[in-house]
C-alpha positions in Angstrom: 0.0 0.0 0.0 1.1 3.3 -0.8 0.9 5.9 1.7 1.8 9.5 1.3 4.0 10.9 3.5 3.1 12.9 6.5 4.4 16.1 7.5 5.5 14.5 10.8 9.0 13.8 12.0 9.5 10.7 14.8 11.7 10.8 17.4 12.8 7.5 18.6 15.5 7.1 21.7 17.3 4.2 21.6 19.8 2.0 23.4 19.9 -1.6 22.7 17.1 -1.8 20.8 18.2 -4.2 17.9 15.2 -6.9 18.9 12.4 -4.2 19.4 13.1 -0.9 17.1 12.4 -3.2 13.2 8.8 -3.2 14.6 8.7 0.4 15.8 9.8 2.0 12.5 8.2 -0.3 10.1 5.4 1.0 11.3 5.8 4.6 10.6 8.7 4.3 7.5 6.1 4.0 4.9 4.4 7.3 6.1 6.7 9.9 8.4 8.5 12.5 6.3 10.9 11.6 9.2 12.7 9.4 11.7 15.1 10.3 14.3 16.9 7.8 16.1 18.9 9.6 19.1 21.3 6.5 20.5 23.2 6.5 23.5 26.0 4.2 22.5 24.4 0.9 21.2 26.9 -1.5 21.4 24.0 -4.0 19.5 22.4 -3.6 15.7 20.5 -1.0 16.7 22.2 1.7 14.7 21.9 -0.3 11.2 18.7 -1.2 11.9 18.1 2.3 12.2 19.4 3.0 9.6 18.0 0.1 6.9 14.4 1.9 7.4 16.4 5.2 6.5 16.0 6.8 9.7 18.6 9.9 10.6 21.1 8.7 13.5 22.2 10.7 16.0 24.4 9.9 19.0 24.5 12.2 22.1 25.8 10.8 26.2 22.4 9.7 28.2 21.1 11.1 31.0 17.3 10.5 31.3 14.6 10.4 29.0 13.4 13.9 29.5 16.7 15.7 28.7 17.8 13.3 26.1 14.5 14.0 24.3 14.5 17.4 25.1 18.1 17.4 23.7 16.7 16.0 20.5 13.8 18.9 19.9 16.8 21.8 20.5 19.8 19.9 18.5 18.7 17.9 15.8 17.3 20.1 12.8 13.4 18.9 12.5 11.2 18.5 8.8 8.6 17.8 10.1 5.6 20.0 11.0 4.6 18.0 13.9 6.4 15.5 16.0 5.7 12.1 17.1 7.6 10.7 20.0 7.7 6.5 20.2 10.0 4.0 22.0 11.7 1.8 20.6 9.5 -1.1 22.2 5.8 0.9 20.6 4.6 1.1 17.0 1.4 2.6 15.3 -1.3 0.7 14.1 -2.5 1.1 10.9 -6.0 3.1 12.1 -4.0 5.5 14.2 -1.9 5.9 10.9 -5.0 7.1 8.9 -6.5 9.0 12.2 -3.6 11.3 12.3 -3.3 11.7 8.7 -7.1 13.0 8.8 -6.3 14.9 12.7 -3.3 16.9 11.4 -4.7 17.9 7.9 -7.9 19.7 9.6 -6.1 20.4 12.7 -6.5 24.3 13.5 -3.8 26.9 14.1 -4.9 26.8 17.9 -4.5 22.6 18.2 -0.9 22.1 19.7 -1.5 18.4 20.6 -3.2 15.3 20.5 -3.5 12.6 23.1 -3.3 8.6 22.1 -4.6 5.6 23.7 -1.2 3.4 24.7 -2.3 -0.7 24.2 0.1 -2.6 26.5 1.3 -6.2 25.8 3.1 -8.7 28.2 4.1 -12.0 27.0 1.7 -11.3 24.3 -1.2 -10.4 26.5 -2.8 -7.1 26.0 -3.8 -6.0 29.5 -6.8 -4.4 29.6 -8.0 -3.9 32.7 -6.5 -2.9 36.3 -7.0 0.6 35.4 -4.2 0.0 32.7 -6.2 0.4 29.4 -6.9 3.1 28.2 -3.5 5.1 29.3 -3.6 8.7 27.2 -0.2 10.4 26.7 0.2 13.1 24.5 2.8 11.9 22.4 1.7 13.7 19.1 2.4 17.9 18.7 3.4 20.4 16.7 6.9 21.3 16.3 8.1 23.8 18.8 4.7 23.9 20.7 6.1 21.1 23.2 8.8 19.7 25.2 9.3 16.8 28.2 8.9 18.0 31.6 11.9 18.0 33.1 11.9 14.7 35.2 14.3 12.0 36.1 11.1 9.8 36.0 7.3 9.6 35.0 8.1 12.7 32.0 5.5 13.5 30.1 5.5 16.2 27.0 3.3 19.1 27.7 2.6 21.9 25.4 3.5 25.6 25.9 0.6 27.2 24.6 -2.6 26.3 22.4 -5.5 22.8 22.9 -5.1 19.6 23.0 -7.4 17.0 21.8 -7.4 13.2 22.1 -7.3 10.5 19.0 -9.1 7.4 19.3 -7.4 4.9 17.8 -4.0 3.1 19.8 -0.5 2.7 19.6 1.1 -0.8 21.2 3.7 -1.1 24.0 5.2 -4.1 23.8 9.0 -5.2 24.4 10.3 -8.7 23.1 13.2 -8.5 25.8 13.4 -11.2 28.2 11.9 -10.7 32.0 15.4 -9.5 33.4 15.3 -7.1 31.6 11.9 -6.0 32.5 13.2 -6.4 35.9 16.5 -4.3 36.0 14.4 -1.4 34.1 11.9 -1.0 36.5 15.2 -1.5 39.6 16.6 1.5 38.0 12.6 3.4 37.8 12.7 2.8 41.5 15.7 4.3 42.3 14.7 7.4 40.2 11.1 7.5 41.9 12.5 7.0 45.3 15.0 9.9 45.0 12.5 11.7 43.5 9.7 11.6 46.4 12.8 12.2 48.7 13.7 15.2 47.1 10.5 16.5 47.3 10.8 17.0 51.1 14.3 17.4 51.3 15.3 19.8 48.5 18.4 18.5 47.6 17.9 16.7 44.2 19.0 18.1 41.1 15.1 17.3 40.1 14.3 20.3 42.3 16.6 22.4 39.8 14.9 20.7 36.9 11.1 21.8 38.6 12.4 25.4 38.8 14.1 25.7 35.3 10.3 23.6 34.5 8.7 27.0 35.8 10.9 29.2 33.9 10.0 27.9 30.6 6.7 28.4 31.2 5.2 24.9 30.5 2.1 23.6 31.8 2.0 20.2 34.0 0.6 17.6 32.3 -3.2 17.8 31.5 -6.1 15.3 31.4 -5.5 11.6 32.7 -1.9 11.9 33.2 -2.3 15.3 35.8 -5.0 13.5 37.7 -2.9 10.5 38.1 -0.1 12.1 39.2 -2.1 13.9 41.5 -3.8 11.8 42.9 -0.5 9.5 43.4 1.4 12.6 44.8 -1.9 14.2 47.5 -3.1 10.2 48.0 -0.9 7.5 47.7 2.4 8.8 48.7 0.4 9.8 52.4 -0.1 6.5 53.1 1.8 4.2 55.2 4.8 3.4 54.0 4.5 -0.4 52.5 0.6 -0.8 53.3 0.6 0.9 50.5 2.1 -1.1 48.3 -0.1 -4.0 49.1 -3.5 -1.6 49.1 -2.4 -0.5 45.8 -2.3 -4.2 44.3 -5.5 -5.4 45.6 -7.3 -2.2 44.5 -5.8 -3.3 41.1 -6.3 -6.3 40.4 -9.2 -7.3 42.4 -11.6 -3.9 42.1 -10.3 -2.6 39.2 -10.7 -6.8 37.5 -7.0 -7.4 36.9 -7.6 -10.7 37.4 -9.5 -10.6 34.5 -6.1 -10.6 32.2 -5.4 -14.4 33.3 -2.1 -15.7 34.0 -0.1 -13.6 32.3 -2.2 -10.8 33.7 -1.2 -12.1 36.8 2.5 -12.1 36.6 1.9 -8.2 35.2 -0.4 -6.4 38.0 1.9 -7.9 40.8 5.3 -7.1 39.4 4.2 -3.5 38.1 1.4 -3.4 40.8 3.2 -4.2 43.5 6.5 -5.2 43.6 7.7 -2.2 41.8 5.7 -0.1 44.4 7.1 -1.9 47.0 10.6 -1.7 45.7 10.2 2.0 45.3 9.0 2.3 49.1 12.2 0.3 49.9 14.5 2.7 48.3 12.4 5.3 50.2 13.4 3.8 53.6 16.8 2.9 52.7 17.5 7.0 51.9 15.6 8.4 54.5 17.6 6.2 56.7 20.9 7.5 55.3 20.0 10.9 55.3 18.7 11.0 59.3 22.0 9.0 59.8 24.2 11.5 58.1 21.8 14.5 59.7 23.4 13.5 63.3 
Protein backbone atom coordinates (compact mmCIF):
# COMPACT_ATOMS: atom_id res chain seq x y z
CA UNK A 1 0.00 0.00 0.00
CA UNK A 2 1.08 3.25 -0.83
CA UNK A 3 0.91 5.95 1.71
CA UNK A 4 1.76 9.53 1.32
CA UNK A 5 4.03 10.87 3.50
CA UNK A 6 3.09 12.92 6.49
CA UNK A 7 4.37 16.11 7.48
CA UNK A 8 5.47 14.48 10.78
CA UNK A 9 9.01 13.76 12.00
CA UNK A 10 9.48 10.70 14.80
CA UNK A 11 11.71 10.85 17.36
CA UNK A 12 12.75 7.51 18.61
CA UNK A 13 15.54 7.14 21.70
CA UNK A 14 17.26 4.23 21.56
CA UNK A 15 19.75 1.98 23.41
CA UNK A 16 19.93 -1.63 22.71
CA UNK A 17 17.14 -1.85 20.79
CA UNK A 18 18.23 -4.23 17.86
CA UNK A 19 15.20 -6.86 18.92
CA UNK A 20 12.37 -4.22 19.41
CA UNK A 21 13.10 -0.85 17.11
CA UNK A 22 12.42 -3.20 13.17
CA UNK A 23 8.77 -3.20 14.58
CA UNK A 24 8.70 0.43 15.76
CA UNK A 25 9.75 2.01 12.48
CA UNK A 26 8.24 -0.25 10.11
CA UNK A 27 5.42 1.04 11.29
CA UNK A 28 5.82 4.61 10.59
CA UNK A 29 8.68 4.26 7.53
CA UNK A 30 6.13 4.02 4.87
CA UNK A 31 4.40 7.35 6.07
CA UNK A 32 6.67 9.87 8.38
CA UNK A 33 8.47 12.49 6.35
CA UNK A 34 10.92 11.57 9.24
CA UNK A 35 12.72 9.41 11.66
CA UNK A 36 15.07 10.34 14.31
CA UNK A 37 16.87 7.79 16.13
CA UNK A 38 18.86 9.60 19.12
CA UNK A 39 21.33 6.49 20.48
CA UNK A 40 23.24 6.48 23.47
CA UNK A 41 25.98 4.19 22.49
CA UNK A 42 24.41 0.87 21.16
CA UNK A 43 26.92 -1.45 21.41
CA UNK A 44 24.04 -4.04 19.47
CA UNK A 45 22.45 -3.56 15.66
CA UNK A 46 20.49 -0.96 16.69
CA UNK A 47 22.25 1.71 14.66
CA UNK A 48 21.86 -0.31 11.25
CA UNK A 49 18.66 -1.22 11.87
CA UNK A 50 18.07 2.28 12.22
CA UNK A 51 19.42 2.99 9.58
CA UNK A 52 18.02 0.11 6.95
CA UNK A 53 14.45 1.88 7.41
CA UNK A 54 16.41 5.21 6.51
CA UNK A 55 15.99 6.78 9.71
CA UNK A 56 18.62 9.87 10.64
CA UNK A 57 21.10 8.73 13.49
CA UNK A 58 22.24 10.71 16.00
CA UNK A 59 24.35 9.90 19.05
CA UNK A 60 24.49 12.22 22.15
CA UNK A 61 25.82 10.77 26.16
CA UNK A 62 22.37 9.73 28.24
CA UNK A 63 21.09 11.15 31.04
CA UNK A 64 17.27 10.49 31.27
CA UNK A 65 14.60 10.36 28.96
CA UNK A 66 13.38 13.95 29.48
CA UNK A 67 16.71 15.73 28.72
CA UNK A 68 17.75 13.30 26.13
CA UNK A 69 14.52 14.01 24.29
CA UNK A 70 14.53 17.43 25.07
CA UNK A 71 18.09 17.43 23.71
CA UNK A 72 16.67 15.97 20.50
CA UNK A 73 13.81 18.87 19.91
CA UNK A 74 16.79 21.77 20.51
CA UNK A 75 19.77 19.89 18.53
CA UNK A 76 18.66 17.92 15.80
CA UNK A 77 17.29 20.11 12.79
CA UNK A 78 13.41 18.91 12.46
CA UNK A 79 11.18 18.47 8.79
CA UNK A 80 8.57 17.80 10.14
CA UNK A 81 5.57 19.97 11.00
CA UNK A 82 4.58 17.99 13.86
CA UNK A 83 6.42 15.47 15.99
CA UNK A 84 5.66 12.11 17.12
CA UNK A 85 7.57 10.70 20.00
CA UNK A 86 7.68 6.52 20.16
CA UNK A 87 10.02 3.99 22.00
CA UNK A 88 11.71 1.84 20.57
CA UNK A 89 9.53 -1.10 22.22
CA UNK A 90 5.83 0.93 20.63
CA UNK A 91 4.62 1.08 16.96
CA UNK A 92 1.43 2.57 15.32
CA UNK A 93 -1.29 0.71 14.15
CA UNK A 94 -2.50 1.13 10.90
CA UNK A 95 -5.95 3.06 12.09
CA UNK A 96 -3.98 5.47 14.17
CA UNK A 97 -1.95 5.88 10.91
CA UNK A 98 -4.99 7.10 8.91
CA UNK A 99 -6.47 9.02 12.17
CA UNK A 100 -3.62 11.27 12.34
CA UNK A 101 -3.26 11.66 8.69
CA UNK A 102 -7.14 12.99 8.76
CA UNK A 103 -6.32 14.92 12.66
CA UNK A 104 -3.28 16.85 11.37
CA UNK A 105 -4.71 17.89 7.93
CA UNK A 106 -7.91 19.70 9.65
CA UNK A 107 -6.13 20.43 12.65
CA UNK A 108 -6.53 24.29 13.49
CA UNK A 109 -3.77 26.88 14.14
CA UNK A 110 -4.89 26.76 17.90
CA UNK A 111 -4.50 22.55 18.23
CA UNK A 112 -0.92 22.14 19.67
CA UNK A 113 -1.51 18.40 20.61
CA UNK A 114 -3.24 15.27 20.50
CA UNK A 115 -3.48 12.63 23.11
CA UNK A 116 -3.34 8.63 22.13
CA UNK A 117 -4.55 5.62 23.72
CA UNK A 118 -1.18 3.39 24.70
CA UNK A 119 -2.25 -0.67 24.17
CA UNK A 120 0.14 -2.61 26.51
CA UNK A 121 1.30 -6.25 25.84
CA UNK A 122 3.12 -8.65 28.23
CA UNK A 123 4.08 -11.98 26.95
CA UNK A 124 1.71 -11.29 24.26
CA UNK A 125 -1.21 -10.43 26.52
CA UNK A 126 -2.83 -7.13 25.98
CA UNK A 127 -3.83 -5.98 29.52
CA UNK A 128 -6.82 -4.37 29.56
CA UNK A 129 -8.02 -3.88 32.68
CA UNK A 130 -6.53 -2.94 36.30
CA UNK A 131 -6.96 0.62 35.37
CA UNK A 132 -4.16 -0.02 32.72
CA UNK A 133 -6.23 0.37 29.41
CA UNK A 134 -6.85 3.15 28.21
CA UNK A 135 -3.52 5.13 29.31
CA UNK A 136 -3.64 8.66 27.22
CA UNK A 137 -0.22 10.39 26.67
CA UNK A 138 0.24 13.09 24.52
CA UNK A 139 2.84 11.91 22.38
CA UNK A 140 1.73 13.70 19.08
CA UNK A 141 2.36 17.86 18.73
CA UNK A 142 3.41 20.43 16.68
CA UNK A 143 6.91 21.27 16.29
CA UNK A 144 8.08 23.81 18.78
CA UNK A 145 4.70 23.92 20.68
CA UNK A 146 6.13 21.12 23.16
CA UNK A 147 8.78 19.65 25.21
CA UNK A 148 9.25 16.83 28.17
CA UNK A 149 8.91 18.04 31.61
CA UNK A 150 11.89 18.00 33.11
CA UNK A 151 11.89 14.74 35.24
CA UNK A 152 14.26 12.03 36.14
CA UNK A 153 11.13 9.79 36.02
CA UNK A 154 7.26 9.56 35.04
CA UNK A 155 8.15 12.71 32.01
CA UNK A 156 5.51 13.51 30.07
CA UNK A 157 5.47 16.25 26.98
CA UNK A 158 3.31 19.09 27.65
CA UNK A 159 2.58 21.92 25.43
CA UNK A 160 3.49 25.61 25.89
CA UNK A 161 0.61 27.16 24.56
CA UNK A 162 -2.64 26.29 22.45
CA UNK A 163 -5.52 22.84 22.94
CA UNK A 164 -5.10 19.60 23.00
CA UNK A 165 -7.36 17.05 21.80
CA UNK A 166 -7.43 13.17 22.07
CA UNK A 167 -7.28 10.53 18.97
CA UNK A 168 -9.09 7.42 19.30
CA UNK A 169 -7.43 4.86 17.80
CA UNK A 170 -4.04 3.14 19.77
CA UNK A 171 -0.49 2.73 19.61
CA UNK A 172 1.15 -0.79 21.24
CA UNK A 173 3.66 -1.10 23.95
CA UNK A 174 5.21 -4.12 23.78
CA UNK A 175 9.00 -5.20 24.38
CA UNK A 176 10.26 -8.72 23.11
CA UNK A 177 13.20 -8.49 25.77
CA UNK A 178 13.39 -11.20 28.18
CA UNK A 179 11.89 -10.67 31.95
CA UNK A 180 15.39 -9.55 33.38
CA UNK A 181 15.27 -7.09 31.60
CA UNK A 182 11.88 -6.02 32.46
CA UNK A 183 13.21 -6.40 35.90
CA UNK A 184 16.50 -4.30 35.99
CA UNK A 185 14.39 -1.44 34.13
CA UNK A 186 11.92 -1.00 36.47
CA UNK A 187 15.17 -1.46 39.56
CA UNK A 188 16.57 1.54 37.96
CA UNK A 189 12.63 3.43 37.76
CA UNK A 190 12.73 2.83 41.51
CA UNK A 191 15.71 4.32 42.27
CA UNK A 192 14.73 7.42 40.16
CA UNK A 193 11.09 7.51 41.89
CA UNK A 194 12.55 7.05 45.29
CA UNK A 195 15.03 9.91 44.97
CA UNK A 196 12.46 11.68 43.47
CA UNK A 197 9.74 11.61 46.36
CA UNK A 198 12.80 12.19 48.71
CA UNK A 199 13.72 15.15 47.12
CA UNK A 200 10.48 16.55 47.30
CA UNK A 201 10.77 17.04 51.07
CA UNK A 202 14.25 17.38 51.27
CA UNK A 203 15.32 19.84 48.49
CA UNK A 204 18.35 18.52 47.62
CA UNK A 205 17.90 16.69 44.17
CA UNK A 206 19.02 18.13 41.13
CA UNK A 207 15.06 17.30 40.10
CA UNK A 208 14.34 20.29 42.33
CA UNK A 209 16.59 22.44 39.77
CA UNK A 210 14.89 20.73 36.94
CA UNK A 211 11.08 21.76 38.59
CA UNK A 212 12.39 25.39 38.85
CA UNK A 213 14.06 25.68 35.32
CA UNK A 214 10.33 23.64 34.46
CA UNK A 215 8.74 26.98 35.79
CA UNK A 216 10.90 29.19 33.93
CA UNK A 217 10.00 27.89 30.56
CA UNK A 218 6.72 28.36 31.20
CA UNK A 219 5.19 24.92 30.55
CA UNK A 220 2.10 23.62 31.82
CA UNK A 221 2.02 20.21 33.99
CA UNK A 222 0.65 17.63 32.27
CA UNK A 223 -3.23 17.82 31.54
CA UNK A 224 -6.08 15.30 31.41
CA UNK A 225 -5.51 11.63 32.74
CA UNK A 226 -1.85 11.90 33.22
CA UNK A 227 -2.33 15.30 35.76
CA UNK A 228 -4.97 13.53 37.70
CA UNK A 229 -2.92 10.50 38.07
CA UNK A 230 -0.08 12.15 39.17
CA UNK A 231 -2.10 13.89 41.51
CA UNK A 232 -3.80 11.83 42.87
CA UNK A 233 -0.50 9.49 43.39
CA UNK A 234 1.44 12.63 44.83
CA UNK A 235 -1.91 14.20 47.47
CA UNK A 236 -3.09 10.15 48.04
CA UNK A 237 -0.90 7.50 47.70
CA UNK A 238 2.37 8.83 48.69
CA UNK A 239 0.39 9.77 52.42
CA UNK A 240 -0.11 6.53 53.09
CA UNK A 241 1.80 4.19 55.24
CA UNK A 242 4.80 3.37 53.95
CA UNK A 243 4.50 -0.45 52.49
CA UNK A 244 0.61 -0.82 53.26
CA UNK A 245 0.59 0.94 50.51
CA UNK A 246 2.08 -1.14 48.28
CA UNK A 247 -0.14 -3.98 49.11
CA UNK A 248 -3.53 -1.63 49.12
CA UNK A 249 -2.39 -0.54 45.76
CA UNK A 250 -2.27 -4.22 44.27
CA UNK A 251 -5.46 -5.41 45.65
CA UNK A 252 -7.27 -2.22 44.52
CA UNK A 253 -5.78 -3.25 41.11
CA UNK A 254 -6.27 -6.32 40.43
CA UNK A 255 -9.17 -7.32 42.43
CA UNK A 256 -11.59 -3.89 42.05
CA UNK A 257 -10.29 -2.61 39.23
CA UNK A 258 -10.70 -6.75 37.51
CA UNK A 259 -6.99 -7.40 36.88
CA UNK A 260 -7.58 -10.73 37.42
CA UNK A 261 -9.46 -10.60 34.47
CA UNK A 262 -6.13 -10.64 32.19
CA UNK A 263 -5.36 -14.37 33.28
CA UNK A 264 -2.09 -15.71 33.98
CA UNK A 265 -0.12 -13.58 32.27
CA UNK A 266 -2.17 -10.81 33.70
CA UNK A 267 -1.16 -12.10 36.82
CA UNK A 268 2.45 -12.07 36.61
CA UNK A 269 1.91 -8.24 35.17
CA UNK A 270 -0.39 -6.45 38.03
CA UNK A 271 1.86 -7.90 40.76
CA UNK A 272 5.31 -7.07 39.39
CA UNK A 273 4.16 -3.51 38.10
CA UNK A 274 1.42 -3.43 40.81
CA UNK A 275 3.20 -4.24 43.45
CA UNK A 276 6.49 -5.23 43.58
CA UNK A 277 7.73 -2.18 41.80
CA UNK A 278 5.71 -0.13 44.37
CA UNK A 279 7.08 -1.94 46.98
CA UNK A 280 10.56 -1.73 45.69
CA UNK A 281 10.24 2.00 45.33
CA UNK A 282 8.99 2.32 49.15
CA UNK A 283 12.24 0.28 49.91
CA UNK A 284 14.47 2.65 48.31
CA UNK A 285 12.39 5.33 50.23
CA UNK A 286 13.39 3.85 53.58
CA UNK A 287 16.80 2.86 52.70
CA UNK A 288 17.48 6.96 51.86
CA UNK A 289 15.60 8.37 54.46
CA UNK A 290 17.57 6.15 56.72
CA UNK A 291 20.95 7.51 55.30
CA UNK A 292 20.04 10.86 55.34
CA UNK A 293 18.73 10.99 59.35
CA UNK A 294 22.04 9.02 59.78
CA UNK A 295 24.21 11.54 58.12
CA UNK A 296 21.78 14.54 59.68
CA UNK A 297 23.41 13.49 63.27
Amino acid sequence: MNVRKLPVTVIVLTHNEELNLGRCLSSVADWAQEIVVVDCGSTDATVQVARTFGAKVVMHEFVNQAEQFNWALDSVPIAGDWILRLDADECVLPELRDEIAEAIAAAPPEMSGFEMKRRMYFWGRWIRHGGYYPTWLLRLFRAGKGYSELRAMDEHIVVTEGRVDRLENDFVDENHKELSFWVDKHNRYATREAEEIIATKYEQNTNIRNYKKLEEQALRVPSGQAGRKRKIKMSFYYKLPLFLRAFLYFIYRYIFRLGFLDGIKGLVFHFLQGFWYRFLVDSKIYEKRKWLAENRK
